[in-house]
N, C-alpha and C positions, 0 to 999 in steps of 0.2 A: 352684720354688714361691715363689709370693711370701708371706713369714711376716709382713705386715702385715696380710694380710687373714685371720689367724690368731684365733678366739679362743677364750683362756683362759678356765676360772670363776674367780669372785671370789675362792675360797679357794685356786686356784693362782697367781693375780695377787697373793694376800698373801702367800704361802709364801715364791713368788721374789720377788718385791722389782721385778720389771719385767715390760713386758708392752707386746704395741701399742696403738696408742692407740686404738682400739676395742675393748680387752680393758680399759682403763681405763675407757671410758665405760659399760661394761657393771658395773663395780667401783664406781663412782658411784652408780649405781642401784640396786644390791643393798644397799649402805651405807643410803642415804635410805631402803629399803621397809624395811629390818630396825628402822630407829630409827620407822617410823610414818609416815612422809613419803614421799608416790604422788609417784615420778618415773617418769620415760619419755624413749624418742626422740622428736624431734619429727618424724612418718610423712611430711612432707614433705624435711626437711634432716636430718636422722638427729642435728641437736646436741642438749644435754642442756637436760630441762626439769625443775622439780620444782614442785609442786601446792603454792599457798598465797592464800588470799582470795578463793576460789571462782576462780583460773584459774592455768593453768601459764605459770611463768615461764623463761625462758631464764638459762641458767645463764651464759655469756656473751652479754652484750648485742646485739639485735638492730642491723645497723646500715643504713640502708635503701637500698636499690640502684635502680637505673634502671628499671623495668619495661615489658616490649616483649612487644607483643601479636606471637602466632604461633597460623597457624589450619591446619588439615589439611584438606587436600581429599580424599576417598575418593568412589569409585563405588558402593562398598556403606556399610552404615551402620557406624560407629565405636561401640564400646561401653570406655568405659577399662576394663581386668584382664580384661576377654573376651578382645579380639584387639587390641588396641595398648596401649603402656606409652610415656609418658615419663620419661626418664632427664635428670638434670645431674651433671656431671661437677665432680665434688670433690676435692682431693687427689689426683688421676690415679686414681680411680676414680667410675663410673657408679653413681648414688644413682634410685633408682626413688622418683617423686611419687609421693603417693595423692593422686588424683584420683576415689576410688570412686565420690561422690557425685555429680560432675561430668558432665553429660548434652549436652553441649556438643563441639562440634569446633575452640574459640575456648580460647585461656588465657593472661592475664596471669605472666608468666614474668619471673624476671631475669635482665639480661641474663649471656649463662656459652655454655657448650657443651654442646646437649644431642643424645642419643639417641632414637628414635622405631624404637619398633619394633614391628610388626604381624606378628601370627600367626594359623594356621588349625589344627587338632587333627585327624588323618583318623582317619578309624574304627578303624586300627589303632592307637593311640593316638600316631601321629607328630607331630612338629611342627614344621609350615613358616614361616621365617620371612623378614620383610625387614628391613633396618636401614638409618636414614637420618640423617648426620649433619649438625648444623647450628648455626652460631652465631649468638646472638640480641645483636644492637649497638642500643643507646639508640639512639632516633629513628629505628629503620626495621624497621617492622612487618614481621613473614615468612609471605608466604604458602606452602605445601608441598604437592605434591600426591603422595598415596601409595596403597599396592596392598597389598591382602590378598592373598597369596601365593593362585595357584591351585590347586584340588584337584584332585590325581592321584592315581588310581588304584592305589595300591600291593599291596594285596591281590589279588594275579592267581589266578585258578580253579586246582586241583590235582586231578589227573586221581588219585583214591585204587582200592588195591586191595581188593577185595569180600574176605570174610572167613566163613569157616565156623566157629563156635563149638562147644564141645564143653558141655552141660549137661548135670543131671538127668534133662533130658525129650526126650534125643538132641539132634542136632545141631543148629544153626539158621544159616543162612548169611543174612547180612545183605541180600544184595537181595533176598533172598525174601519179608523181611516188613519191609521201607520201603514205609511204609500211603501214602505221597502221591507228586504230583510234588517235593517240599521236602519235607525231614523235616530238622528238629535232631537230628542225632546227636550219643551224648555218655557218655563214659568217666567214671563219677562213683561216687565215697566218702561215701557217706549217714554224713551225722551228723557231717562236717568239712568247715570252712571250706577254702578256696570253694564245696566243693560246695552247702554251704548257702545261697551267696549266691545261688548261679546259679538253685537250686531256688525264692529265694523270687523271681525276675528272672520265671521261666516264670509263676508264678500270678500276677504285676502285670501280665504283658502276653497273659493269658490270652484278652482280647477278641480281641484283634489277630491272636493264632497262629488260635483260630478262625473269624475271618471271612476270612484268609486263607488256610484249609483246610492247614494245614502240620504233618504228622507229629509224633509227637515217639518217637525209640528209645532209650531209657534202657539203658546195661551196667553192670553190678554185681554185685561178691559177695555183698550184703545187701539191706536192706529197713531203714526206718524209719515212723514218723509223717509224714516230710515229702514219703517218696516214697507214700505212701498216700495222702495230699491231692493229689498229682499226679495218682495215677491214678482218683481220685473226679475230680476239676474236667477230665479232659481222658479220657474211656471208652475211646480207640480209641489211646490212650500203648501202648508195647511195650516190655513188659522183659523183657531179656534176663540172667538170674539165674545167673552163670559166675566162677569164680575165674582165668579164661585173662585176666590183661595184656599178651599178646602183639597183640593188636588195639591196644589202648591205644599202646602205644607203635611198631609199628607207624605209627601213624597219626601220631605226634609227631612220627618221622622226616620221614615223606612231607611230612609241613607245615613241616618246618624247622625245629619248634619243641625244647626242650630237653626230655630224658629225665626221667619221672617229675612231670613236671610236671600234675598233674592239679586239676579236673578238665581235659580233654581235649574239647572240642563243635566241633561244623560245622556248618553250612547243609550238606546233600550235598542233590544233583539228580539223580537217576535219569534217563539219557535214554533214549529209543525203543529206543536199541543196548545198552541196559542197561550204558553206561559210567556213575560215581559219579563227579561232579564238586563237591568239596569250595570253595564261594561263597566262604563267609568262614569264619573261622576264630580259633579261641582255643585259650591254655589256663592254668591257672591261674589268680590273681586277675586279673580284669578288668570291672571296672566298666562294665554296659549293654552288655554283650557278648549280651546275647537283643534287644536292642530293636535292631544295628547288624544283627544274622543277619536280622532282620525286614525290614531296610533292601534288603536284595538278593534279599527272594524274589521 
């Protein structure tokens, strides 16, 4: 471990008496906001600033450097904090620009050693990335040409097994009543996060599931408010009302995913031979996890 890139709070950077030098600059700044005085890093060079006469001053003096134009060439379109980041290399570590604002693939840089690195996010929330180093010398402009890592495929189809449930109202065996060719199926806890998140995911993309006639089979011990608004906005939804977890995790298994981990959802495909092939797949917190199941029906 490297314990420079360590940091302490202000009140253990005064206890002990030492600290790295980034647990200092952070000690700086809690000092200045306590006595009334707005300091901060500077989101480009990470030195200290603190607010005086309507602009923030550098706490050590700026001292001005050679500046050399470097432009990126991409196939696709660059968006900076989307999918590429530049980095300079300070003190033998990589300081990430903000560049948020910046709508450009041109940038006035000085000259140093920097980092470029471009990424893609896949549905399953992975992240692929490239990284290109280079250094930028007074009086010679650098052109770069770079690549958004391409998308593969990671999520491969899972051949699941069919399921006979034991309820109140007898048995109910899951191929029997997947209403579509696609159905979201999905192991859920009314009245707890995530399952709430996912429930209010189905009603924001409630257009979508039905113009693209897509199932939906709900399993659960209970009932609430929000699975009641489900099955008002979607008539032909299917719950399945069972205290048996054995499907539930079952199904975690088969998808690789970790035990108890709920909720538990699928894109499942019924085909002709009445095999259940689970598209895409979640479980627990996952953000937009109904609009990526959307993506593959």
């Amino acid at each position: 471990m490297d314990y420079r890139t360590l940091i302490a709070s202000p009140q253990g950077t005064l206890q002990l008496k030492r600290a790295s030098k980034i647990s200092k600059k952070v000690l700086f700044v809690a000092i200045c906001r306590s006595l009334g005085i707005p300091a901060r890093f500077n989101p480009n060079d990470q030195e200290l600033e603190y607010y005086q006469d309507g602009k923030f001053i550098r706490v050590v003096p700026y001292e001005p450097k050679e500046m050399v134009k470097l432009t990126l060439n991409c196939e696709e379109k660059l968006q900076y904090f989307r999918n590429f980041t530049i980095a300079r290399l300070v003190d033998g570590f990589y300081q990430t620009l903000n560049f948020r604002e910046h709508n450009d693939t041109t940038f006035e840089l000085e000259e140093g050693y920097y980092r470029i690195l471009t990424g893609r996010r896949l549905d399953d929330g992975t992240m692929l990335f490239n990284a290109y180093f280079v250094e930028l010398v007074k009086g010679n402009e650098l052109s770069v040409n770079v690549s958004i890592p391409k998308e593969e495929k990671i999520m491969e189809p899972v051949v699941i097994s069919d399921y006979t449930f034991v309820t109140d109202e007898g048995n109910i065996t899951l191929s029997d009543v997947l209403p579509k060719d696609y159905n979201i199926v999905a192991y859920v806890e009314p009245s707890k996060e995530p399952t709430e998140h996912l429930f209010r995911e189905l009603m924001e993309e409630a257009d979508i599931i039905k113009n693209k006639d897509i199932g939906i089979v709900l399993i659960s011990a209970n009932t609430n408010e929000s699975v009641e608004k489900l099955i008002s906005l979607f008539p032909e939804l299917i719950l399945i009302k069972t205290n048996d977890k054995d499907f539930a995790e079952m199904l975690l298994v088969q998808l690789g995913h970790k035990k108890g981990n709920y909720p538990v959802q699928a894109l499942v495909q019924k085909t002709s031979e009445g095999i259940l092939n689970a598209l895409c797949y979640f479980s627990g917190y996952h953000v937009g996890s109904v609009s990526l199941m959307l993506k593959n029906a």
